[in-house]
N, C-alpha and C positions, 0 to 999 in steps of 0.2 A: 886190583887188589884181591889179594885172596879170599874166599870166603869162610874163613874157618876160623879156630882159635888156637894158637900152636899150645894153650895150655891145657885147654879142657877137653878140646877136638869138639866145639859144638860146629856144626856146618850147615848148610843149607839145608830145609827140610820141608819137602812134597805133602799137599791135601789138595781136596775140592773146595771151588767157591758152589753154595748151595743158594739158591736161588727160593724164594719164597714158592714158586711152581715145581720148586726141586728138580732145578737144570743143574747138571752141573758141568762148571770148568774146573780145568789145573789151574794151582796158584803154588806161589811158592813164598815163603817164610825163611829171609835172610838175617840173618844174628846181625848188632853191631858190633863191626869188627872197627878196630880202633889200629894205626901202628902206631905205635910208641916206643921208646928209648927207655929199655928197661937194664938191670942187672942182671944176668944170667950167670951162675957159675963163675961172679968174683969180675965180669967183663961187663960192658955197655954193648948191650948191641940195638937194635929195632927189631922187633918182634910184632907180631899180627895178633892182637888178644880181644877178649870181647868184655864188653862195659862190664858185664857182673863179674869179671875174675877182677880187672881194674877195681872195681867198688867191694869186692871180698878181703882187697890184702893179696891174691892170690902174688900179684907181681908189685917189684918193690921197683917202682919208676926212677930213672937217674933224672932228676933235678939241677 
């Protein structure tokens, strides 16, 4: 599945895990990305969005 949100465009996004001795590793911070069956432009299609545009209103889910 994609990691991104075709509404908002949030994606995947890079830091450090910090370590109490202040090691650090990569880590990475993936959105939930949800597909859903949404209305686009008058059409049903499945689209890739992430919970906070879901829980904004952003997308109007076909039911």
């Amino acid at each position: 599945m994609a990691n991104y949100c075709e509404i908002c465009g949030k994606g995947t996004q890079s830091g450090m895990n910090v370590s109490h001795s202040h090691l650090k590793t990569k880590k990475t911070w993936k959105p939930n990305i949800q597909r859903v069956r949404a209305v686009v432009d008058g059409e049903v299609k499945r689209v890739n969005v992430c919970t906070r545009c879901l829980r904004s209103g952003k997308v109007q889910r076909d039911v």
